[in-house]
C-alpha positions as CSV (number, residue, x, y, z in Angstrom):
1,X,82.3,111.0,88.6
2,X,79.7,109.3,91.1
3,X,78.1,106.5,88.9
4,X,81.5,105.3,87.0
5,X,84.1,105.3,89.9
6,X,82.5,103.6,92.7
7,X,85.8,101.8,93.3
8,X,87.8,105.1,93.4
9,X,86.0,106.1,96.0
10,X,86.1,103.3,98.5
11,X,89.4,103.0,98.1
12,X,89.8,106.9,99.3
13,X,87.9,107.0,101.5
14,X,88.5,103.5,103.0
15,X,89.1,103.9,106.8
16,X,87.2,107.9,107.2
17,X,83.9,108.0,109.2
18,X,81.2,109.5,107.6
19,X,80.2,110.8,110.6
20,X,83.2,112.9,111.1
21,X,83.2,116.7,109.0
22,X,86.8,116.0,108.0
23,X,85.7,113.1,105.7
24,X,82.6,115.4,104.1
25,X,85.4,118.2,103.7
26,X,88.1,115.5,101.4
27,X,85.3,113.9,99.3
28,X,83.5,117.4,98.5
29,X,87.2,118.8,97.4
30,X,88.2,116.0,95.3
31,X,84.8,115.6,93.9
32,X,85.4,119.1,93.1
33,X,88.8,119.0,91.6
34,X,88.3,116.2,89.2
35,X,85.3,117.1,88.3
36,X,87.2,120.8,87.2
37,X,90.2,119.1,86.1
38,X,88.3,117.2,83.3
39,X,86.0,119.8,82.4
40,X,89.4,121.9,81.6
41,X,90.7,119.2,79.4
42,X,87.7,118.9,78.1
43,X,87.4,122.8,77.1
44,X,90.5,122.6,75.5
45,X,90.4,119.6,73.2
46,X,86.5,120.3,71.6
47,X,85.0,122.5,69.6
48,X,80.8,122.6,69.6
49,X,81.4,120.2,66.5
50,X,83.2,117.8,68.4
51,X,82.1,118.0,71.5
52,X,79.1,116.0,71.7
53,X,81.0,113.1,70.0
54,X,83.8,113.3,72.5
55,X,81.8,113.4,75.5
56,X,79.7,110.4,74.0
57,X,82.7,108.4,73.6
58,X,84.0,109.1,76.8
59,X,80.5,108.3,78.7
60,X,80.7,104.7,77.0
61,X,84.4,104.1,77.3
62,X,83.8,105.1,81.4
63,X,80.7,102.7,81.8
64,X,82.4,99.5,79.9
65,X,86.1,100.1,82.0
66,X,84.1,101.2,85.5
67,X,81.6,97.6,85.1
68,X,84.8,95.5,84.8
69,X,87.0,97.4,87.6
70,X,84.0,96.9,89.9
71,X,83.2,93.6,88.7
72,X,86.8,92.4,88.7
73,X,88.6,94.6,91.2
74,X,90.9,95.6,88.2
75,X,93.2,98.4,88.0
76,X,92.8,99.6,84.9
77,X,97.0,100.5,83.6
78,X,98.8,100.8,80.4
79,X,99.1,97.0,80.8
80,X,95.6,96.4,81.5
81,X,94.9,98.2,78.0
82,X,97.2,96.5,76.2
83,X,95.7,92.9,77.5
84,X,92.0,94.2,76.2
85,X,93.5,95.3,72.5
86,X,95.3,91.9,72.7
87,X,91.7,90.0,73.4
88,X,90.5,88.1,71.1
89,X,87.1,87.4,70.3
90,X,86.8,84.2,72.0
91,X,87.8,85.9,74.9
92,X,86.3,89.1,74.8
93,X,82.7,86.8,74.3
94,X,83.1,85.5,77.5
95,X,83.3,88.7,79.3
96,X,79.9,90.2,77.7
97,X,76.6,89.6,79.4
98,X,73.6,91.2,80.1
99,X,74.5,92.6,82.9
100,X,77.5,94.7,81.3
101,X,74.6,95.6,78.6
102,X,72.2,97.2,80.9
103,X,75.0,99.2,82.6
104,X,76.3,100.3,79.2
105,X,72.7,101.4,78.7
106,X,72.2,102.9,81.9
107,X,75.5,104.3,82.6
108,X,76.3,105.0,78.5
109,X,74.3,105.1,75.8
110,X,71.1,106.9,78.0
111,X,73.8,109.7,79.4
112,X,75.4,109.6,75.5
113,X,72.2,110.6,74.1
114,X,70.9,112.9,76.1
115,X,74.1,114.9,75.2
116,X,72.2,115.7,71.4
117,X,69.0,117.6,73.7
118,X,70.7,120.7,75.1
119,X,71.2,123.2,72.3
120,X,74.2,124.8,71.7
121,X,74.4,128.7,71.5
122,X,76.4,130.6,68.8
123,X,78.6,133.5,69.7
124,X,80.8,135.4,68.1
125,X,84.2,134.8,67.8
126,X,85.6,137.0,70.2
127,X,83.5,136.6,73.3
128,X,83.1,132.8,72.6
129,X,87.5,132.8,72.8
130,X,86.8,134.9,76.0
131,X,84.5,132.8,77.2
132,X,86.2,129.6,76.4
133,X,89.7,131.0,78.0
134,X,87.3,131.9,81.3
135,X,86.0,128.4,81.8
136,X,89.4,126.7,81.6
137,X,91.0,129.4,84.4
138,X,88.1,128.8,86.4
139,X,88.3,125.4,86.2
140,X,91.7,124.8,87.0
141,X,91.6,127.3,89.8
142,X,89.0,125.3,91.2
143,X,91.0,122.5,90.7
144,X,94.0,124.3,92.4
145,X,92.1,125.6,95.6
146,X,90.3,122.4,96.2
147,X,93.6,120.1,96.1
148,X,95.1,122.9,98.1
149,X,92.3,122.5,100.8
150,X,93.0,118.7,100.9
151,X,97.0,118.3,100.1
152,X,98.4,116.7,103.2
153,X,95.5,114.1,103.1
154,X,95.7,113.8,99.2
155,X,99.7,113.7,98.6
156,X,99.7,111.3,101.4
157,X,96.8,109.0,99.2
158,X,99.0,109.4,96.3
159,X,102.2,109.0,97.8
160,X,101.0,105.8,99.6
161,X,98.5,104.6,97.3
162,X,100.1,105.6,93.3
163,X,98.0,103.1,92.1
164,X,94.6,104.5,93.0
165,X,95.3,106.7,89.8
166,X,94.2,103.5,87.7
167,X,90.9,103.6,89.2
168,X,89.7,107.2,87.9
169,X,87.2,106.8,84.9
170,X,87.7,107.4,82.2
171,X,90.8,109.3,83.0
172,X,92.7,105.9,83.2
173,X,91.5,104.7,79.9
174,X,92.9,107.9,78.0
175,X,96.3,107.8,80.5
176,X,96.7,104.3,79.2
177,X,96.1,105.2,75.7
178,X,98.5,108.2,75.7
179,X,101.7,105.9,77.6
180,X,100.7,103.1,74.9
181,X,100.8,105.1,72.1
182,X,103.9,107.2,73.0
183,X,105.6,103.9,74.2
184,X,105.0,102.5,71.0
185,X,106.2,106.0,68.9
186,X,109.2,105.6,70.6
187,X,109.7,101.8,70.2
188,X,112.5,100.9,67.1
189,X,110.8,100.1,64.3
190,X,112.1,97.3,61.7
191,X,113.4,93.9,62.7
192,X,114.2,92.9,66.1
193,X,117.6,93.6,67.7
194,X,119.9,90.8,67.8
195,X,120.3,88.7,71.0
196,X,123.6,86.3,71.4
197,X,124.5,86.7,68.1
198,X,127.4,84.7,68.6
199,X,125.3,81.5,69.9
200,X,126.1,78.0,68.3
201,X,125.7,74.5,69.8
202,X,128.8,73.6,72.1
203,X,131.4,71.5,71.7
204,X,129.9,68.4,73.4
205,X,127.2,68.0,70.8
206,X,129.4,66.2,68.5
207,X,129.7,63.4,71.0
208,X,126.2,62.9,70.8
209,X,124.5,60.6,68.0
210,X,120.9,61.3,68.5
211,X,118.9,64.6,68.0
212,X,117.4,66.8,71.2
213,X,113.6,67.4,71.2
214,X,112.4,69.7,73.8
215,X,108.8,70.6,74.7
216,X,108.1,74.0,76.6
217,X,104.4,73.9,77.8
218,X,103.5,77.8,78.3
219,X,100.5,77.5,80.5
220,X,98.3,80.0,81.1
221,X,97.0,81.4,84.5
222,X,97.8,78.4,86.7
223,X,99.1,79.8,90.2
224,X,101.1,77.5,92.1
225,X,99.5,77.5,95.5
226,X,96.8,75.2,93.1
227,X,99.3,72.9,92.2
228,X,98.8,69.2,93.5
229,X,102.6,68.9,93.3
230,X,103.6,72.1,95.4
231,X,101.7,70.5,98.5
232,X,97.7,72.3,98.0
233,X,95.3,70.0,99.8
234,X,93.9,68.7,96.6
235,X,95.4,66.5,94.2
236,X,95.3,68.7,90.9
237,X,98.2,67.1,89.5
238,X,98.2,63.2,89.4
239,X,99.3,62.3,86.4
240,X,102.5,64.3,86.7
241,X,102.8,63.0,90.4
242,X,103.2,59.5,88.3
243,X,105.4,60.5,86.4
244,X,107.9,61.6,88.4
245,X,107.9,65.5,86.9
246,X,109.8,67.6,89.5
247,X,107.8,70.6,90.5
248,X,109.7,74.2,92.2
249,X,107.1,75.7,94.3
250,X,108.6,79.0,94.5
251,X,108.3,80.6,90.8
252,X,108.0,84.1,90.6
253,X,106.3,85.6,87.2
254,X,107.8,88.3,84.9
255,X,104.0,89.8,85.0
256,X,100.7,89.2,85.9
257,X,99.0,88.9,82.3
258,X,100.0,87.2,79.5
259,X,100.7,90.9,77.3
260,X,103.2,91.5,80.0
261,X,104.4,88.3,81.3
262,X,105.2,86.0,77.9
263,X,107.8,88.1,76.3
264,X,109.9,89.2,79.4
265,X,110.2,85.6,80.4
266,X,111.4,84.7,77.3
267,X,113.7,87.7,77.0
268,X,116.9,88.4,78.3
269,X,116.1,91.5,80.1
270,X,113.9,89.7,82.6
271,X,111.7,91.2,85.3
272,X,115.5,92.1,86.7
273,X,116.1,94.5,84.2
274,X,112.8,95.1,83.2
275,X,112.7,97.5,80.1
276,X,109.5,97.1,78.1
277,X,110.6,98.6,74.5
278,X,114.0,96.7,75.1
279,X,112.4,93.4,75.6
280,X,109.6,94.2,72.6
281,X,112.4,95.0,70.5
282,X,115.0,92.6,71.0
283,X,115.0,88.9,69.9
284,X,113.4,86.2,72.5
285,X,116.1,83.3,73.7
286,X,113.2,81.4,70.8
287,X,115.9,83.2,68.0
288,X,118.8,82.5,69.6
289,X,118.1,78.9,69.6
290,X,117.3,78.7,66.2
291,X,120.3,80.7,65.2
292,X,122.5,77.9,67.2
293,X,120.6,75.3,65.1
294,X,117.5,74.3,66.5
295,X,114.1,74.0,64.5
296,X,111.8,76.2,66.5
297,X,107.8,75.8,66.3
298,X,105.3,77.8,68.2
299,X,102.1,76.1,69.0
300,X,99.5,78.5,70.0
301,X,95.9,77.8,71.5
302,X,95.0,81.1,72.9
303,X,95.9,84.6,71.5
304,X,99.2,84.5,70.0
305,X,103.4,84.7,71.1
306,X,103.0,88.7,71.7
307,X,106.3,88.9,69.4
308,X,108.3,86.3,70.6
309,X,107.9,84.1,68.0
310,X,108.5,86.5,65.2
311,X,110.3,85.2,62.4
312,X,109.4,81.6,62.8
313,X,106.9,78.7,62.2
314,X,104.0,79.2,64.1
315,X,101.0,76.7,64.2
316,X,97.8,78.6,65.5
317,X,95.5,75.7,66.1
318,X,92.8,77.7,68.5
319,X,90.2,77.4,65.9
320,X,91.5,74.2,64.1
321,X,87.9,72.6,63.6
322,X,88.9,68.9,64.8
323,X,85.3,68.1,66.2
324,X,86.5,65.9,68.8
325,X,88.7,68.5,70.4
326,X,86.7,71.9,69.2
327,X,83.1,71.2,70.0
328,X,82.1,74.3,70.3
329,X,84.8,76.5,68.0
330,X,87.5,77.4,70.7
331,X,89.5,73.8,71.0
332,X,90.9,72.6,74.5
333,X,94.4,71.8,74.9
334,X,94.7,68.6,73.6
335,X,94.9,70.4,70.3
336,X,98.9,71.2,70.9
337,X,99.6,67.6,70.4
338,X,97.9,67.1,66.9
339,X,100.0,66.2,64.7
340,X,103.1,66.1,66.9
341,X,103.6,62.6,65.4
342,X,104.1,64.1,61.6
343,X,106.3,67.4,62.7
344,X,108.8,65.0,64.6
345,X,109.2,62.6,62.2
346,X,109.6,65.5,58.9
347,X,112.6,67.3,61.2
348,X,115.7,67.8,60.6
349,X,118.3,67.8,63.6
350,X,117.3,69.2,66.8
351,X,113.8,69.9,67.9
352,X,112.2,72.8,69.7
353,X,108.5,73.2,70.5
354,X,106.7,75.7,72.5
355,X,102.8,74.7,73.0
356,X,100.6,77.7,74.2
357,X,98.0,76.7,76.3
358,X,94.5,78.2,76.8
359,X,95.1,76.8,80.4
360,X,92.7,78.0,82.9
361,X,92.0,81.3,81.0
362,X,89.2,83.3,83.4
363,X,86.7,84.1,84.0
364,X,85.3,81.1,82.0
365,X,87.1,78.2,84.0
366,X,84.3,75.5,83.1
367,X,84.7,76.1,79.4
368,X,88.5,74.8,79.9
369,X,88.1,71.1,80.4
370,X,85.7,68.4,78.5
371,X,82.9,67.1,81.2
372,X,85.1,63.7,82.1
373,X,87.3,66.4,84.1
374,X,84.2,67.9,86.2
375,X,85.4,66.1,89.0
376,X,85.6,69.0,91.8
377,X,81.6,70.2,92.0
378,X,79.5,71.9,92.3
379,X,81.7,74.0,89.8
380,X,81.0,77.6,88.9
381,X,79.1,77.5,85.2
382,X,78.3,81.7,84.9
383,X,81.2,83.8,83.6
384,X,80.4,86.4,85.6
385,X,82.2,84.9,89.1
386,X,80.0,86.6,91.5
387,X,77.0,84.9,90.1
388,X,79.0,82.1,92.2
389,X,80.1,81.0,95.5
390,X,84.1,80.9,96.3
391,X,83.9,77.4,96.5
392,X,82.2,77.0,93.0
393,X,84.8,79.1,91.5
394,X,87.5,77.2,93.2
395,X,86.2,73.8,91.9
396,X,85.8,75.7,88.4
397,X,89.7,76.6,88.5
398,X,90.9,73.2,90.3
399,X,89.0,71.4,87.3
400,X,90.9,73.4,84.8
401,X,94.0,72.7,85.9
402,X,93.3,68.9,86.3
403,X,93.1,69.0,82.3
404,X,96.3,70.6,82.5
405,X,98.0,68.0,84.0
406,X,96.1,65.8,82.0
407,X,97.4,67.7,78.3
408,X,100.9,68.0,79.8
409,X,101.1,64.3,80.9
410,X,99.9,63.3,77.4
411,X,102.9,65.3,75.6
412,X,105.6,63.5,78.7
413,X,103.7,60.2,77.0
414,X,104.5,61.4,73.3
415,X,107.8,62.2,74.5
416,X,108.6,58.7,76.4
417,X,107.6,57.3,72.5
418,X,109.6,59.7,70.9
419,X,112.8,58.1,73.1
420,X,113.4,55.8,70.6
421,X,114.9,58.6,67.9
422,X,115.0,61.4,70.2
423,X,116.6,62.6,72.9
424,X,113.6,64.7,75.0
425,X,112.6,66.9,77.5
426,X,109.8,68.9,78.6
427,X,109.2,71.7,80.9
428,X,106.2,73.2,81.9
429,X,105.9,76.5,83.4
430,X,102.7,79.3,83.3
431,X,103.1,82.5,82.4
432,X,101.1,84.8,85.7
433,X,98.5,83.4,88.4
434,X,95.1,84.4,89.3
435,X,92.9,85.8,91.8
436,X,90.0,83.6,92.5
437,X,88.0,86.3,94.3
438,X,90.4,86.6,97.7
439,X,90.4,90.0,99.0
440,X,87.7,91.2,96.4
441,X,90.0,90.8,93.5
442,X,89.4,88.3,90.5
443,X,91.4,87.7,87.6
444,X,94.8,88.9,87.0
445,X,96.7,91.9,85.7
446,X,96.9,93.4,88.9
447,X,99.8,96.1,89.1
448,X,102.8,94.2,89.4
449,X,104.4,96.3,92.7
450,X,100.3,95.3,94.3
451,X,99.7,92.1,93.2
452,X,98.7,89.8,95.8
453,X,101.0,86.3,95.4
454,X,98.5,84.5,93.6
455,X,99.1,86.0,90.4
456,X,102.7,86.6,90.9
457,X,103.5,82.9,92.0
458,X,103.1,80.1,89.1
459,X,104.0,76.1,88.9
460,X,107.2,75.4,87.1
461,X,107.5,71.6,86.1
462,X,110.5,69.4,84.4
463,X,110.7,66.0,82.9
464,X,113.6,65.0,81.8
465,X,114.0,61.5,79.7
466,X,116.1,58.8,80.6
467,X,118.3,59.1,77.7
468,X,118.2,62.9,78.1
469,X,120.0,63.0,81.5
470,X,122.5,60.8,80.0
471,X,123.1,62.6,77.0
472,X,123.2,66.2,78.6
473,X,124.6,65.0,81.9
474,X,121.6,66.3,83.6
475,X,120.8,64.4,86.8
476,X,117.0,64.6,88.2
477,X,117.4,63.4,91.2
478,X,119.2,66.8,92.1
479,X,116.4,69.0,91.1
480,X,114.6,67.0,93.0
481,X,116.9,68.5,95.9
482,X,116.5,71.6,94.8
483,X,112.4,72.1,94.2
484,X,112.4,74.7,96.9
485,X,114.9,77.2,95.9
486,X,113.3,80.0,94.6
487,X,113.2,80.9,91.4
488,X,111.7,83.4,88.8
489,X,110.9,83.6,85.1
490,X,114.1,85.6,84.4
491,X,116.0,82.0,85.3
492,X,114.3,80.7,82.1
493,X,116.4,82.7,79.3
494,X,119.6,80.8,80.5
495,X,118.2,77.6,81.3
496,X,117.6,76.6,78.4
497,X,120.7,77.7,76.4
498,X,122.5,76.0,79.8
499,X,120.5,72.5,79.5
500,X,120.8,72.8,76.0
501,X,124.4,73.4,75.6
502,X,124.1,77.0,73.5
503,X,127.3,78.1,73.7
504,X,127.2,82.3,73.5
505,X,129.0,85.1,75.6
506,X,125.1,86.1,76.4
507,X,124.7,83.0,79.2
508,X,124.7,83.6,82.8
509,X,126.0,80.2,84.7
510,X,124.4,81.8,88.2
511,X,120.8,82.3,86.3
512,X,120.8,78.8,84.7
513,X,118.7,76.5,87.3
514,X,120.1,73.4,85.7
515,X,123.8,74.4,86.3
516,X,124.2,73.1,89.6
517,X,122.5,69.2,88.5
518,X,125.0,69.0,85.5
519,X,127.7,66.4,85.6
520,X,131.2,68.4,86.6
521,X,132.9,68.4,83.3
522,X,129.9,69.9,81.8
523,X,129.5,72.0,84.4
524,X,133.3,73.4,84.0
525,X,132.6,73.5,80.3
526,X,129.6,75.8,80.6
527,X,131.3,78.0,83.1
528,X,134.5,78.2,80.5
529,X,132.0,79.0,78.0
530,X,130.4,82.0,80.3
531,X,134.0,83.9,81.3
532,X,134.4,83.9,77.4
């Protein structure tokens, strides 16, 4: 309770004097109560053959999740455990060191073992029931008094501050475990509901000759007050400023990790209607455009589509071995555009391609780029961040996502050649932000209702082709107009069945960003095609 929840207790007793009786009185009774509330649970779920295990598991559990809340400034949620069993081992290597190994020693295995010295009496059935049965009333009733002796102070902490709860170790890693694993016993098993089942490619596509190809460039932890093209003091983007990509600076994120974020902003559901088992169990707009008639391919480069490719062609190219883009096993981003040339020219029809970028992944950010992009300096080279100054960690992160505009202005390049069969698009759009160490906090998956901007705000980029905005009536001058109008990931479902033309009762003309930059007839055909 002292040595794994150091964060816990700042944060409850932020603000009280320790030179006033009243603040001795609140941290002596909920030292007290927790203390009695887990031995109680405790009680209850062992036996003296269990209970050394048990206790062992829980000492290392508490001193792995308590280093990387205090490191991090993490809350550690349902979410948050869904992100760790979702890391793979590229990413989990990164956030091992030695100093997580001697506090696992210290703070784990050393209390683990000395559980194996005391020895454990025998009694006899009776009296050790009776005894048993004692322990957990006692416990609880201390529990019970010392909340009581606290409640105004402590209801108004919880009331005002629900989060804190995500802070308690290891109480928050079995919370977590229990919601996951009842969230997932209660999630439809089988196939995945169907979305739009009635979508199919609108009338206007038979006036059109040539077939669409569309990239959607996932990116991964970019925040947009980062972004060169949203007006931040350094030039991070200037390739896509060449280009002429339109960036919207105000892009809110379904989440604030990648387990959370990537299938609600490809669902219908949205952050608006947030239901988690709905969105996990329904079909991602990615089926609905393939039922309409697209060929859909996933491109991954970090740890998968969290579902939302199910069902279709998915290239993981993360460890791909091309020596020249993989030096050293994990491959950068450049990797999304091998072999581009060879899937365009073998399909059939229409086109879609989501590429998954490793991005600016943390806490690693100079493992992101090759050394020609080390142009901010001195950057941060440890991957634990507060072996580094803020300014090192910043120059890190800017350098990460100047290789991201330099991958993304490589695929509008393949796209400008591809003109000459295809009509094509790209947009670009990350899936959550990051925390770069302001206000203690680093990383992301912050609680979504807590989370500071940084990891709730992300760049959102289009290109469109010449022969694109003729062919789809699309005009990009007028989302040029529009850049500041704010949007949010649950815009991106409708978006693309709008710029698309997907015809299906399941589109929402006021959620589609592109509606407004569409030539009128088109415009009056989508909307005909909505009230249906």
């Amino acid at each position: 309770m002292v040595a794994a929840n150091q964060p816990f207790w700042r944060a409850a007793l932020a603000g009280r004097s320790w030179a006033q009786l009243e603040t001795w009185r609140f941290a002596v009774a909920l030292m007290l109560a927790l203390t009695a509330f887990y031995l109680a649970a405790v009680i209850m779920v062992s036996n003296r053959h269990t209970v050394r295990p048990l206790l062992a598991v829980l000492l290392v559990i508490g001193a792995a999740v308590s280093y990387y809340v205090e490191r991090y400034a993490i809350y550690f949620d349902g979410a948050m455990l869904s992100n760790v069993m979702a890391t793979n081992y590229g990413e989990a290597r990164e956030l091992l060191g030695w100093g997580m190994a001697a506090h696992l020693l210290v703070w784990g295995f050393l209390p683990a073992a000395l559980l194996w010295w005391p020895r454990l009496l025998r009694r006899p059935l009776g009296r050790a029931l009776a005894l048993r049965l004692a322990w957990v009333l006692g416990s609880l009733g201390i529990g019970v008094l010392s909340l009581l002796l606290i409640f105004a102070d402590f209801a108004s902490l919880m009331r005002n501050h629900r989060e804190m709860r995500h802070l308690i170790t290891p109480g928050n890693v079995v919370a977590a475990s229990i919601g996951n694993a009842w969230g997932s016993a209660n999630r439809p098993a089988g196939p995945k509901l169907v979305v739009a089942p009635d979508a199919k490619l609108a009338a206007a596509w038979q006036g059109r000759i040539r077939p669409a190809l569309f990239v959607l460039v996932v990116g991964e932890t970019a925040r947009s007050r980062n972004f060169g093209l949203n007006g931040y003091e350094r030039q991070t983007t200037p390739e896509l400023a060449k280009r002429g990509a339109v960036s919207f600076a105000d892009v809110s994120a379904c989440g604030t990790s990648t387990e959370v974020s990537l299938p609600c902003m490809f669902s219908s559901f949205g952050r608006r209607n947030y239901d988690e088992t709905k969105i996990l169990s329904h079909e991602s707009v990615l089926q609905v455009l393939a039922r309409a008639g697209f060929q859909v391919i996933w491109r991954d480069n970090q740890s998968g589509c969290k579902g939302v490719c199910d069902g279709l062609r998915t290239d993981q190219l993360d460890r791909a071995g091309v020596q020249s883009l993989c030096p050293e096993g994990q491959c950068f981003d450049e990797i999304l555009l091998h072999g581009m040339e060879g899937i365009v020219r073998d399909a059939k029809g229409n086109l879609f391609v989501v590429m998954h970028q490793l991005g600016s992944h943390g806490p690693a950010y100079f493992k992101r780029y090759p050394a020609a992009f080390k142009r901010f300096s001195p950057a941060c080279q440890h991957e634990d961040l507060r072996m580094c100054s803020a300014d090192e960690i910043r120059n890190a992160y800017d350098n990460s996502l100047l290789y991201t505009d330099f991958v993304v202005s490589r695929v509008i390049d393949f796209l400008e050649g591809a003109q000459k069969t295809h009509d094509t698009a790209l947009l670009y759009v990350s899936d959550h932000g990051e925390s770069l160490g302001e206000g203690g906090l680093y990383l992301h998956g912050m609680p979504y209702a807590i989370a500071p901007d940084v990891q709730k705000k992300v760049p959102l980029v289009m290109w469109l082709s010449p022969a694109f905005q003729r062919g789809f009536g699309v005009s990009q001058s007028c989302l040029r107009g529009r850049s500041a109008q704010p949007l949010s990931h649950d815009h991106l479902f409708h978006s693309l069945l709008g710029i698309l033309d997907v015809q299906t009762s399941a589109y929402e003309t006021g959620m589609d960003l592109f509606a407004p930059c569409r030539s009128p007839a088109m415009a009056t055909l989508k909307s005909a095609q909505s009230a249906r």
